[in-house]
C-alpha positions in Angstrom: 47.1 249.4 51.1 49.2 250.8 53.8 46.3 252.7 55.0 47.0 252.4 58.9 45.0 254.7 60.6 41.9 253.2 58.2 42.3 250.0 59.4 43.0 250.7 62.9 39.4 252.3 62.5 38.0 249.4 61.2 39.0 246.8 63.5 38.5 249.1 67.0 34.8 248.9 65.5 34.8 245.2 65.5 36.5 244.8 68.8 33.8 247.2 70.3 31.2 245.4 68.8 33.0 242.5 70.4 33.3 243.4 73.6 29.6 243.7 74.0 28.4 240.6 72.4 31.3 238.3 73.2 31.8 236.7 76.9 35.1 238.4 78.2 37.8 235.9 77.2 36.2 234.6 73.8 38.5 233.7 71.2 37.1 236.7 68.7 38.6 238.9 71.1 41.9 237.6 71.1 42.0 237.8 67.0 40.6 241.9 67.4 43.5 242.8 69.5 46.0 240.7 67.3 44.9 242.5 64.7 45.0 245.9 65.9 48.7 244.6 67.1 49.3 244.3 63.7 48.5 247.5 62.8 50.3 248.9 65.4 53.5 247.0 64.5 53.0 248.4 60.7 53.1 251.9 62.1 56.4 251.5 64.4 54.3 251.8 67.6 55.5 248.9 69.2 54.8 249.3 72.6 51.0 249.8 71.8 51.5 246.3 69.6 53.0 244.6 72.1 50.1 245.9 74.5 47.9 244.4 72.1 49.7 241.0 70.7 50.1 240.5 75.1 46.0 241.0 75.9 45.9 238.1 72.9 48.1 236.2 74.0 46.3 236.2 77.5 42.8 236.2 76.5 44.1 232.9 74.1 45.6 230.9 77.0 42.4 231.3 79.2 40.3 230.4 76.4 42.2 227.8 74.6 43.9 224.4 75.3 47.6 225.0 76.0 49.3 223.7 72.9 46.4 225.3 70.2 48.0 226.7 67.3 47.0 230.1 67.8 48.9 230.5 71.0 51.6 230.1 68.6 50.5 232.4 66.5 50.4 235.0 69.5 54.0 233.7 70.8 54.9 234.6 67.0 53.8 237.9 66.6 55.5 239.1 69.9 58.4 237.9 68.5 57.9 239.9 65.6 57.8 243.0 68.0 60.4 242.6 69.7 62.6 241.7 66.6 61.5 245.0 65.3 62.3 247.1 68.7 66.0 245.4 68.6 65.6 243.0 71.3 66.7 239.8 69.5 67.0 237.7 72.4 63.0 238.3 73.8 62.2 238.1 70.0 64.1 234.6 69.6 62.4 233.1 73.2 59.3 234.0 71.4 59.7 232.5 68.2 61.4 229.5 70.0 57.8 229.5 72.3 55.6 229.3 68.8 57.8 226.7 67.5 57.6 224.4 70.4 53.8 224.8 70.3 53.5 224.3 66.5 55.5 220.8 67.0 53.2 219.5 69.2 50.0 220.9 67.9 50.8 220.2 63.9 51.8 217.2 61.5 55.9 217.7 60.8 55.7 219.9 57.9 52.6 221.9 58.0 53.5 225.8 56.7 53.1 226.9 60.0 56.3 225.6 61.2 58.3 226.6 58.3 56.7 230.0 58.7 58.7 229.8 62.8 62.1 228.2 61.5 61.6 231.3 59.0 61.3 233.8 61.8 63.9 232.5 63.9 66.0 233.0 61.1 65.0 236.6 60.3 66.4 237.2 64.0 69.6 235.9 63.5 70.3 237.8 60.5 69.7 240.7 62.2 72.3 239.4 65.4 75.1 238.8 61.9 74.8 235.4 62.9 74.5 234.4 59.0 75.2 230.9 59.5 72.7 230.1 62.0 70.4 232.0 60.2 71.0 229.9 56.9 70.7 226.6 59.1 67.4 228.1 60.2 66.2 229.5 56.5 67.2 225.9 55.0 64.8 224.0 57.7 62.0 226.4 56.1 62.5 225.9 52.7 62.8 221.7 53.1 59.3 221.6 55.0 57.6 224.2 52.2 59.2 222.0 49.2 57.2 219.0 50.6 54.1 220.7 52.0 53.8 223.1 49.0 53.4 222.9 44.9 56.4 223.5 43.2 55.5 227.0 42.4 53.7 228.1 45.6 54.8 231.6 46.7 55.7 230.9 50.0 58.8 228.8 48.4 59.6 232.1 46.5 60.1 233.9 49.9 61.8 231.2 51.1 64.5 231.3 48.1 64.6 235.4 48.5 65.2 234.7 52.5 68.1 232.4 51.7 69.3 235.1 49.5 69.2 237.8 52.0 71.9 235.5 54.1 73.9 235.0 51.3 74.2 238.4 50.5 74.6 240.1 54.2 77.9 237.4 53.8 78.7 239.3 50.9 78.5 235.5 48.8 76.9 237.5 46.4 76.5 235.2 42.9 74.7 232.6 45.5 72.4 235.7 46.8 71.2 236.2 43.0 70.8 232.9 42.0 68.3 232.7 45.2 66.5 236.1 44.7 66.0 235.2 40.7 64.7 231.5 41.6 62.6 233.5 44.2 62.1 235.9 40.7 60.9 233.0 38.5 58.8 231.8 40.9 56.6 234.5 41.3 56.6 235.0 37.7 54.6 231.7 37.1 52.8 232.0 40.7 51.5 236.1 40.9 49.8 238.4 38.5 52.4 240.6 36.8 52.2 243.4 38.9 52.0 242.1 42.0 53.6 243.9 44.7 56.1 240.6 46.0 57.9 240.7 42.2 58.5 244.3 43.1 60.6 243.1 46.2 62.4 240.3 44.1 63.1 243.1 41.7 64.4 245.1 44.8 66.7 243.0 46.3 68.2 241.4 43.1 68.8 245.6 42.5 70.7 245.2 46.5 72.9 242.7 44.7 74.1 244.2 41.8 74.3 247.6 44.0 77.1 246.2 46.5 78.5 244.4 43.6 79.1 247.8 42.0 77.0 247.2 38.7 74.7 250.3 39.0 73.1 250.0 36.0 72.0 246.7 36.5 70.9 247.7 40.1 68.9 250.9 38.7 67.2 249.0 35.9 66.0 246.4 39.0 64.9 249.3 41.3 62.9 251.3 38.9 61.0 247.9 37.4 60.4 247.3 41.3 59.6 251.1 41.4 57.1 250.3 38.4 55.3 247.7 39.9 54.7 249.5 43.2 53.4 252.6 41.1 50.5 250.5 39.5 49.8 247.6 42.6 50.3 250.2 45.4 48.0 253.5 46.3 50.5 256.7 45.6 51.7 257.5 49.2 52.4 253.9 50.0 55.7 253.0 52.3 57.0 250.7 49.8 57.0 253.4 47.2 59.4 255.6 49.5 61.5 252.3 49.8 61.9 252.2 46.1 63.2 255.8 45.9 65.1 255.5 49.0 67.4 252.5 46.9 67.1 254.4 43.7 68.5 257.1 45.8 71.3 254.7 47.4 72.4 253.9 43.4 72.8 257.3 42.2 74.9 258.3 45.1 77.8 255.2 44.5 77.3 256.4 41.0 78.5 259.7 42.4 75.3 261.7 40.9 74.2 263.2 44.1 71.8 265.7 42.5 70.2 262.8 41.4 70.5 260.7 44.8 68.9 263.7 46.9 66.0 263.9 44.4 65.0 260.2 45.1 66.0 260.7 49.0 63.5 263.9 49.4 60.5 262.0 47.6 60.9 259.3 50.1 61.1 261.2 53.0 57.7 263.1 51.5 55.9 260.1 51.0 57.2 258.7 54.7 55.9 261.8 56.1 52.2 261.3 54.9 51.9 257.3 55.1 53.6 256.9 58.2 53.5 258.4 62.5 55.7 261.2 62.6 58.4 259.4 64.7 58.1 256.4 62.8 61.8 254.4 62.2 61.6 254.9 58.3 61.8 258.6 58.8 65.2 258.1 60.2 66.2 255.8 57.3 65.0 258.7 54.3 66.9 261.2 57.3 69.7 259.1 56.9 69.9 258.7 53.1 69.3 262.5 52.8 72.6 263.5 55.4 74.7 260.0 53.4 74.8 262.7 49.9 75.2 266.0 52.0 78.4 264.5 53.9 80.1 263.5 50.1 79.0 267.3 49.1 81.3 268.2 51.5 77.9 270.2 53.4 78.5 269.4 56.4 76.2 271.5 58.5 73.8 270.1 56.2 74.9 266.6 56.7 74.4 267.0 60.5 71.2 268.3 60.7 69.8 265.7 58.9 71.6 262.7 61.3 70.6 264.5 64.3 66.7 264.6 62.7 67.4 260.9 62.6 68.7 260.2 65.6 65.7 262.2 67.1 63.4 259.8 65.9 65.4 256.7 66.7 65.5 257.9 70.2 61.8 257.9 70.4 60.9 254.9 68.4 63.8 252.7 69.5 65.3 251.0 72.8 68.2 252.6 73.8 70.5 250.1 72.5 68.7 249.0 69.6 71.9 248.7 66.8 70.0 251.6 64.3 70.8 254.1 67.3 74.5 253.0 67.0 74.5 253.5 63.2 73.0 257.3 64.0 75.9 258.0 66.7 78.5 256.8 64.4 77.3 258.8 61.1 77.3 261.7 63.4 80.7 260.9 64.5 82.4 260.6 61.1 80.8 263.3 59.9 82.1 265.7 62.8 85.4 263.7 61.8 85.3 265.2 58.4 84.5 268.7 59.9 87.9 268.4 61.7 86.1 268.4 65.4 87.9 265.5 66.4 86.7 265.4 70.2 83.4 265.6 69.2 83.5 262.9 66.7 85.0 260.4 69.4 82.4 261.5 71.7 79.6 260.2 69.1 81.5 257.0 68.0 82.4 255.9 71.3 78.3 255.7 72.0 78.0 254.2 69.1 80.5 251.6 70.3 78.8 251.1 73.4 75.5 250.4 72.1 76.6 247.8 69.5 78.7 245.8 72.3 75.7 245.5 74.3 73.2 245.0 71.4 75.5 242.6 68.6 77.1 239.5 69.1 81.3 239.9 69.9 82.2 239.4 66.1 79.6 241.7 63.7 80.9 243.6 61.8 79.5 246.6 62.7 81.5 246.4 66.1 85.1 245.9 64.0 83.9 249.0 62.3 83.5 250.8 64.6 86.4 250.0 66.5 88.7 251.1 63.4 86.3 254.8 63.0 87.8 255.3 66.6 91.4 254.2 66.2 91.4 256.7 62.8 89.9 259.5 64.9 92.5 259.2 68.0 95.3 258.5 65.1 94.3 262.6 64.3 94.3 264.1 67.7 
């Protein structure tokens, strides 16, 4: 339900209750703090989740024989964190540590191990490296075709995962036929309104968005928009997601009254369902400054990127790749207002933080490089 501080409540109770009926390194314990963990990961604390996922993990190797599947699961969920904090290589040992663990402990294609050759793959999408990512995505979807029926759901977010890869490689007729098999699935396998059809909906919307069909893309955000409204509680995180695209669409579309309307009922929503510093923020921050900036308000533009960075700075490591996106908005918006030192300044950092955080050929980093060689082209 989204309902964080509610179920951080809930399961603090049961690991009190635990603690004193429960000899100090029982297994129970271990599942209290990994859920609390969880909770903690949900609400972009992740030092507090890691705190937790690590007292788990230590309370499960005392406890447990060293090769039991839920020291995977532990090894798992770190990764998780760390994935989520930007620190792909620590995520990747982890989910490298689960796997191992899970080929030991489990026959060759229990769901457990498609669920790490998933993970693994969720990190190197997020390092741009697409194809070891698909290699990775592919190994998960062969085990769940033979350990799951045809129309399981776990097959369906295999298909969508697939089609994440294609489309971050801009193959984009390959990332629809994979988010609509991943549709059809969940058509036959979920009741109608359940929340996982809203994200098919949502990312076939991504699809036709970059492919510049924005009626197409709006018709597939508000459906997913539809869903969330009756499956979801009204100040639920997805919900601002939903407006947050719908808001993406109507600014290509070049209707920015429109776009800032959908970016300002995300940030509300954000502000009540998630911590105040919570990485999302920056995202609705983000959209927000993205239509200001093509107004031509700059001040306004600014103030809304430097409210993102903010947050970023607290919630993020210091060279976690969102940071980099903040420096470099800044910069090209300083571009536009003509304050060309300034705008170096910012895209420089920005620079700086994806060669330390992004392998040598994303994108992002030949981006960046060209902002720079367009601002010093001006001075």
């Amino acid at each position: 339900m989204g309902d964080y501080s509610q179920a951080l409540s809930y399961y603090e109770k049961s690991l009190d209750i635990d603690k004193k009926t429960l000899p100090p390194n029982h297994p129970d314990l271990a599942s209290s703090y990994n859920n609390i963990g969880m909770v903690y990961d949900n609400m972009g604390e992740y030092s507090k989740a890691l705190s937790s996922y690590e007292r788990s993990l230590e309370i499960r190797k005392i406890a447990l024989p060293p090769n039991h599947p839920s020291l995977a699961t532990s090894y798992n969920n770190i990764g998780l964190v760390y994935r989520n904090m930007g620190e792909y290589s620590k995520a990747l040992s982890s989910h490298e540590r689960s796997l191992e663990i899970r080929k030991i402990a489990l026959p060759p294609n229990h769901p457990d191990l498609a669920g790490s050759y998933n993970n693994i793959g969720n990190v190197y999408i997020n390092m741009g490296e697409y194809s070891k990512a698909l290699k990775y995505y592919e190994k998960d979807l062969e085990i769940s075709l033979k350990a799951l029926p045809p129309n399981h759901p776990d097959l369906a977010g295999s298909y969508n995962n697939i089609g994440m890869v294609y489309y971050n490689m801009g193959e984009y007729p390959k990332a629809l036929s994979s988010f609509e098999q991943s549709l059809e699935i969940r058509k036959i396998a979920l009741p109608p309104n359940h929340p996982d059809l809203a994200g098919s909906y949502n990312n076939i919307g991504l699809v036709y968005k970059d492919m510049g069909e924005y009626s197409k893309a709006l018709s597939s955000y508000e459906r997913s928009l539809e869903i969330r409204k009756i499956a979801l509680p009204p100040n639920h995180p997805d919900l601002a997601s939903s407006y947050n695209n719908i808001g993406l669409v109507y600014y290509n579309m070049g209707e920015f009254s429109k776009a800032l309307s959908s970016h300002e009922r995300s940030l509300e929503i954000r502000k009540i369902a998630l911590p105040p510093n919570h990485p999302d923020l920056a995202f609705s921050y983000t959209g927000i400054a993205l239509v200001y900036n093509n107004m031509g308000q700059y001040s306004k533009a600014l103030s809304s990127y430097e409210r993102s960075l903010e947050i970023r700075k607290t919630a993020l490591p210091q060279n976690h790749p969102d940071l980099a996106t903040s420096y470099n908005d800044i910069g090209l918006v300083y571009d536009n207002m003509g304050e060309y030192t300034k705008a170096l300044s910012f895209l420089q950092k920005g620079l700086e933080i994806r060669l330390k955080s992004l392998p040598p050929n994303h994108p992002d980093i030949t981006q960046s490089k060209r902002n720079i060689d367009n601002v010093k082209k001006k001075m």
